[in-house]
N, C-alpha and C positions, 0 to 999 in steps of 0.2 A: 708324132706324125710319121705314118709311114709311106715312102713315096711309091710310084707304082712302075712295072718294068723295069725295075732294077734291082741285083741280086742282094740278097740280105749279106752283107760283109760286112759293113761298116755301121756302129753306133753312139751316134752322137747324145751326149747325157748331160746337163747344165744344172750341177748343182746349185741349190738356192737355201739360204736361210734367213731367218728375222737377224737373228744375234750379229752385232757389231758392234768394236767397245766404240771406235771412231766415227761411224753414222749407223745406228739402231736402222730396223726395217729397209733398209736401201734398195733393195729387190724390188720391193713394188714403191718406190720414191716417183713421182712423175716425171715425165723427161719427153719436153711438146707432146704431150696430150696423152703419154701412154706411159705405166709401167714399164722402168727402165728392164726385167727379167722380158719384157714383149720386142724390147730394141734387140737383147741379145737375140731371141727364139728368132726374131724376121732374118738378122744375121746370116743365121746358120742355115736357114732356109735355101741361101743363095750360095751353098758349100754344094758343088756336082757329087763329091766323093761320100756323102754321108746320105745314106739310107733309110736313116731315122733318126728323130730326136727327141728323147725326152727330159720335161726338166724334173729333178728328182729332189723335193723338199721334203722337211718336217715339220712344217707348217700349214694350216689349214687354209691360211690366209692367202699364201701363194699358191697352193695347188688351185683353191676356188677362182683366183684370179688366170691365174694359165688356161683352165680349160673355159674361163669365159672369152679369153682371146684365140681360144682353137687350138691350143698346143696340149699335146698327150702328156699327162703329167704322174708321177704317183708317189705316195708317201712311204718315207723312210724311219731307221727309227732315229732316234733323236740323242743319241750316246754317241754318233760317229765323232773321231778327235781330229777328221780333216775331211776337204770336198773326195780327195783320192778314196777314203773311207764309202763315203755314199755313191759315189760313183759305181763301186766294185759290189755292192749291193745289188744295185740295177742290176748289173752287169752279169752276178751270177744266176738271176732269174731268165738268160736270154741267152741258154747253149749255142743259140744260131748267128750271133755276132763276134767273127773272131776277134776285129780290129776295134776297138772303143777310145773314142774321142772324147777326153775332159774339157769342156769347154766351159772359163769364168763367169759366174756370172753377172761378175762386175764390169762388161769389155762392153758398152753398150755399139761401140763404132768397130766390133773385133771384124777382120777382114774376111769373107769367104775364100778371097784365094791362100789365103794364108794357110787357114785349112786346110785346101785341097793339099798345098805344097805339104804339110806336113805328114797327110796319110801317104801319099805319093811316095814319101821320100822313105815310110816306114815299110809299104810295101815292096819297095826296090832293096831294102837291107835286111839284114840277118839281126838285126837288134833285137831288143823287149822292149825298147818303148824309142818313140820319136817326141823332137820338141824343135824348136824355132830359135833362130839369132839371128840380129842386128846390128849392122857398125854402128859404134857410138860416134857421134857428130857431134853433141853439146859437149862442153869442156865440164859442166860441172858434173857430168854423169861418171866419169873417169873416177874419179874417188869416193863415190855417193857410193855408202853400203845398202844401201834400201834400191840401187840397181844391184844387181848380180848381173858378176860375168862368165862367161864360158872359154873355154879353149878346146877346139878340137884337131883329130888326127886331120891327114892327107884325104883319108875315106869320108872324113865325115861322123867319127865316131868323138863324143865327147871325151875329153880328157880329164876334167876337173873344171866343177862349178865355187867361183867366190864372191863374196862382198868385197872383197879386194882388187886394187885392179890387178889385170892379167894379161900379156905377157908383164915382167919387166922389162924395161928399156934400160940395157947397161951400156950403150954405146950404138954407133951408127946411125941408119934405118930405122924409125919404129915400127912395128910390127901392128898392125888392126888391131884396138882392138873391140870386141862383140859384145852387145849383152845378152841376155838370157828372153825370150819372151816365153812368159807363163802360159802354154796350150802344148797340153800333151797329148800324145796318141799310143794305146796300151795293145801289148799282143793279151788276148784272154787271162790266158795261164798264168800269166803271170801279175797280173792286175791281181787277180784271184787271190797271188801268195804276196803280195806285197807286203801288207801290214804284218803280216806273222815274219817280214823279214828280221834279222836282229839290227839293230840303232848303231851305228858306231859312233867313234872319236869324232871322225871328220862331220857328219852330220851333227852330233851334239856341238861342235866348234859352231859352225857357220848357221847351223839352224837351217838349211834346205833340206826339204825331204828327199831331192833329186839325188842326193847322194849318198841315201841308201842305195840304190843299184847300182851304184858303180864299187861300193865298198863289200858288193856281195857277189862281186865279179860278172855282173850283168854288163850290156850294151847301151849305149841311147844312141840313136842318130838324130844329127842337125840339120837344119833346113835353112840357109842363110835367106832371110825377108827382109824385103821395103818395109812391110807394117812396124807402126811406130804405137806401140802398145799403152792405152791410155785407161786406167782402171779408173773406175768410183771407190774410192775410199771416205769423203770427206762430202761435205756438202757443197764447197766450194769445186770441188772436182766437179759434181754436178753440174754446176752454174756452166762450169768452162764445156763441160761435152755437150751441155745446151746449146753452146752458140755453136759450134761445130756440128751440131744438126742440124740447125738453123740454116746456117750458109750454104749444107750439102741440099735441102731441100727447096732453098733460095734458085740455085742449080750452079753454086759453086764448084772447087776441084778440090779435091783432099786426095795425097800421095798414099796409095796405098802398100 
C-alpha cells in the first residue's frame, strides 16, 4: 500500500512464511476474526513515518490472503536463511526507498509509535541501521537467554547485544538494565550488503544476526520504548494476544 502526499522515503516490508518448527502456518492462524499477518499489516497502517508497506512471502497462501485483505503483497524466493534475507530482496527492486523498515510478522499488537520512534531516531543519526530498547521490569527476564539485552553509548549507539545479562553489577547502584526489541530500520546500501557481510566469532557465540554489524564495524542506534514486545511463537501465545485484543476492542488500555 502506498500512501498518498507523502515523500517516498520510508519502506515498510513484513516478512511472512508457512514454515515454523514451533507453530506451522502462524501467519494466516486466526486472531478475532482475521489473519494474524492482517493484525500486523492494520499495525503498520497506523506508523505516520512509513510510506508504504509491503508483506513479502514465499508462499501462495499468504500472498492470496493479504491481497484479499487489501495489502500489496509479492512473492519471494523461497531459499532466503532469514526475514533480513527477504526483506532486502523487496528492497533491492525499489531504488526509491532509502530507509526500510523490517517489521515481524509475528508482532500482531506491534506499536505504531514505536515505529515512528525508530525511523525518527535513524533518521536523526549517522548509523546503518536503527533498532528499539526496553527497561527490563520482570525479574525473570534478567537471565532469560531467549530475552537479548543491549547496552549502549551516551549517543545512543549500541555497544554489544547478549543473552546474557548486561551491565554487570559489581557493587553499588545497579545500572538499567534494557532489552533488545526485534524491529529494525535499514539505510539501503547497506541492507543490500548485509548478508554478503562475513559471520564472525561473536555472532556464531550468541547467535544474533545484530551482531554482524557491529563486528564489521558498522552503527546501530537505539531507540529507548514503552512497547513491550509480545511475538506468536506457540499456539498458546496465540490464545494470550487473543485476549489482549479482546480487551483493547472491549475499549480497554494497553501501555504502549
Amino acid at each position: 500500500m502506498v500512501r498518498s502526499n507523502v515523500p517516498n522515503e520510508v519502506l515498510g516490508v513484513i516478512p511472512a512464511r508457512l514454515a515454523s518448527t514451533r507453530f506451522p502456518s502462524k501467519a494466516l492462524a486466526i486472531l478475532v476474526g482475521k489473519p494474524m499477518i492482517q493484525h500486523v499489516w492494520e499495525r503498520v497502517l497506523g506508523a505516520e513515518t512509513v510510506d508504504r508497506i509491503i508483506i513479502a512471502t514465499d508462499a501462495q497462501s499468504i500472498f492470496d490472503a493479504a491481497c484479499k485483505f487489501g495489502a500489496e503483497a509479492v512473492m519471494t524466493r523461497e531459499d532466503h536463511l532469514s526475514g533480513t534475507d527477504r526483506v532486502a530482496e523487496v528492497a533491492f527492486g525499489l531504488p526509491q526507498y532509502p530507509l526500510i523498515v523490517n517489521i515481524q510478522g509475528d508482532e500482531p499488537l506491534i506499536d505504531p509509535a514505536a515505529i515512528d520512534a525508530a525511523v525518527l531516531g535513524l533518521r536523526a543519526s549517522t548509523a546503518s541501521m536503527g533498532t528499539l530498547k526496553k527497561k527490563i521490569e520482570i525479574a525473570g527476564e534478567f537471565d532469560n537467554p531467549n530475552v537479548v539485552k543491549v547496552v549502549t553509548d551516551s549517543n545512543g549507539s549500541a555497544l554489544y547485544f547478549s543473552r546474557s545479562r548486561m551491565p554487570f553489577n559489581r557493587g553499588g547502584d545497579p545500572a538499567d538494565t534494557f532489552k533488545h526489541i526485534g524491529l529494525y530500520v535499514y539505510r539501503r546500501e547497506f541492507l543490500l550488503g548485509y548478508s554478503t557481510m562475513p559471520v564472525g566469532p561473536l555472532e556464531t557465540a550468541e547467535r544474533l544476526e545484530q551482531l554482524r554489524a557491529l563486528e564489521n564495524g558498522h552503527k546501530i542506534h537505539v531507540v529507548e520504548t514503552n512497547y513491550e514486545s509480545l511475538g506468536v511463537d506457540t499456539p498458546e501465545d496465540l490464545e494470550l494476544v487473543s485476549n489482549q485484543i479482546t480487551v483493547l476492542l472491549a475499549g480497554g488500555t494497553k501501555k504502549a
